[in-house]
C-alpha positions as CSV (number, residue, x, y, z in Angstrom):
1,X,-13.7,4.1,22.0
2,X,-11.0,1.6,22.7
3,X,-12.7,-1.0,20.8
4,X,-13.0,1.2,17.6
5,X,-9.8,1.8,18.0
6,X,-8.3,-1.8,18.3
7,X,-10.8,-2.9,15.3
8,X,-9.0,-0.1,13.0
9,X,-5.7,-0.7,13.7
10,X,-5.9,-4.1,13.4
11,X,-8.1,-4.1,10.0
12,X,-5.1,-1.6,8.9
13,X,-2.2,-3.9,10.2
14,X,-3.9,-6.8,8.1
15,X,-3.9,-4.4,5.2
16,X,-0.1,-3.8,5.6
17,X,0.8,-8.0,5.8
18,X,-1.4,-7.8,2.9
19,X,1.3,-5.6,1.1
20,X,3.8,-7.2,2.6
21,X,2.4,-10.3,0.9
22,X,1.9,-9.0,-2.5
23,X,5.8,-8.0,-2.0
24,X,6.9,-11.7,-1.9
25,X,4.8,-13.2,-3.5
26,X,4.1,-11.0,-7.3
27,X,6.3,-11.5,-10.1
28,X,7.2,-8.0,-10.6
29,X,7.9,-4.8,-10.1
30,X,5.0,-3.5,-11.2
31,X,2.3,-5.4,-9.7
32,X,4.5,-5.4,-6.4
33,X,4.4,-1.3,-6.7
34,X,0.4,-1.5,-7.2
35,X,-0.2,-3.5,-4.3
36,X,2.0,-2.3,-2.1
37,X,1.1,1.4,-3.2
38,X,-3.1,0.8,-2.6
39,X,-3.2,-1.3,0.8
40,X,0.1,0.2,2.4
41,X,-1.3,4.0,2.2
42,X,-5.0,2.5,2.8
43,X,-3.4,0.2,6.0
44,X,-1.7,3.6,7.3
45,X,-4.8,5.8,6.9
46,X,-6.6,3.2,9.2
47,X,-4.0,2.6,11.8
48,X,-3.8,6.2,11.8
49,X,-7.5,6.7,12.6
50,X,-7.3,4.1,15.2
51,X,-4.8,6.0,16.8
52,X,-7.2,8.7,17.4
53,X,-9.7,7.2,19.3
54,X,-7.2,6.3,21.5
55,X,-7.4,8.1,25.0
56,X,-4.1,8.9,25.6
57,X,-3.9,11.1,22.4
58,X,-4.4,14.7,23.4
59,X,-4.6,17.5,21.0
60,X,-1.1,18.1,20.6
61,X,-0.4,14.8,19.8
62,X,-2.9,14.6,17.6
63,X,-1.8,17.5,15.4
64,X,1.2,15.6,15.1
65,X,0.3,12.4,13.9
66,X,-2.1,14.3,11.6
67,X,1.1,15.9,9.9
68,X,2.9,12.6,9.7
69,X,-0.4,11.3,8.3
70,X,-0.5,13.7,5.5
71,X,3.0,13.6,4.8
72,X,3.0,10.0,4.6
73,X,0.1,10.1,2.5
74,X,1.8,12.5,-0.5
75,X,4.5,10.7,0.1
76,X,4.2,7.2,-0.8
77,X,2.0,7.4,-3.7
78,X,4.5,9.2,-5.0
79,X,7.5,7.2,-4.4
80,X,5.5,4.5,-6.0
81,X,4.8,5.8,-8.6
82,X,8.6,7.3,-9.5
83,X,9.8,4.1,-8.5
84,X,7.5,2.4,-11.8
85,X,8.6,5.2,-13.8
86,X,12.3,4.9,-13.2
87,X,11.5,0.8,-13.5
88,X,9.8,1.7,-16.5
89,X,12.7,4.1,-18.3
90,X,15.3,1.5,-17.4
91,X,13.7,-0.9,-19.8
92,X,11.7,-3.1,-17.2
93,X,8.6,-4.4,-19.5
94,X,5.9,-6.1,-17.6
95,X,5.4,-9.3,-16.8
96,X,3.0,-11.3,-19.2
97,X,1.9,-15.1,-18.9
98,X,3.8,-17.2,-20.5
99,X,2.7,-18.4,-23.9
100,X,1.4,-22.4,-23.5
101,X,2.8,-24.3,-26.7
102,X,-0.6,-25.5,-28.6
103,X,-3.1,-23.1,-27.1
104,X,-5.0,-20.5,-29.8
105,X,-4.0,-17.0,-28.8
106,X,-7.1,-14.8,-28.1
107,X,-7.9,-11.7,-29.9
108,X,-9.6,-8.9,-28.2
């Protein structure tokens, strides 16, 4: 059970650097939000599990981390997505590629 453990804490601790890339490296706020909002929640869910399989986690313990799971889980979708919103009624547009001068714009 160690093993399963290790292997989903560490595939959820490679989801977090993920989102910790997409912080520096995006262009704005709102593609920084989406990434960080999908692999950050999805990294924690796995660490999480990982932590259960662990053998010193007893049930007490366990009822714990299940309540700071779920908290964590409501929690920063939503700060996400009031974070975009508040981006969004300050005036913040989106970022957009930059026009190249002497290219034929595409219509959809």
């Amino acid at each position: 059970m160690i093993v399963v453990s290790y292997v989903l804490m560490s595939f959820g601790l490679v989801l977090i650097a993920i989102s910790t890339l997409g912080l520096l490296v995006l262009p704005e706020i709102y593609t920084r939000a989406h990434a960080v909002a999908k692999s950050e929640t999805l990294g924690l869910l796995l660490v999480f599990i990982g932590l259960y399989f662990r053998p010193e986690i007893d049930l007490a313990s366990a009822g714990r981390l299940t309540l700071i799971l779920i908290i964590a889980l409501i929690a920063n979708p939503t700060a996400v997505h009031a974070l975009v919103r508040a981006a969004r009624r300050a005036g913040i547009e989106p970022w957009k590629v930059p026009h190249k001068p002497g290219a034929e714009e595409e219509s959809w």
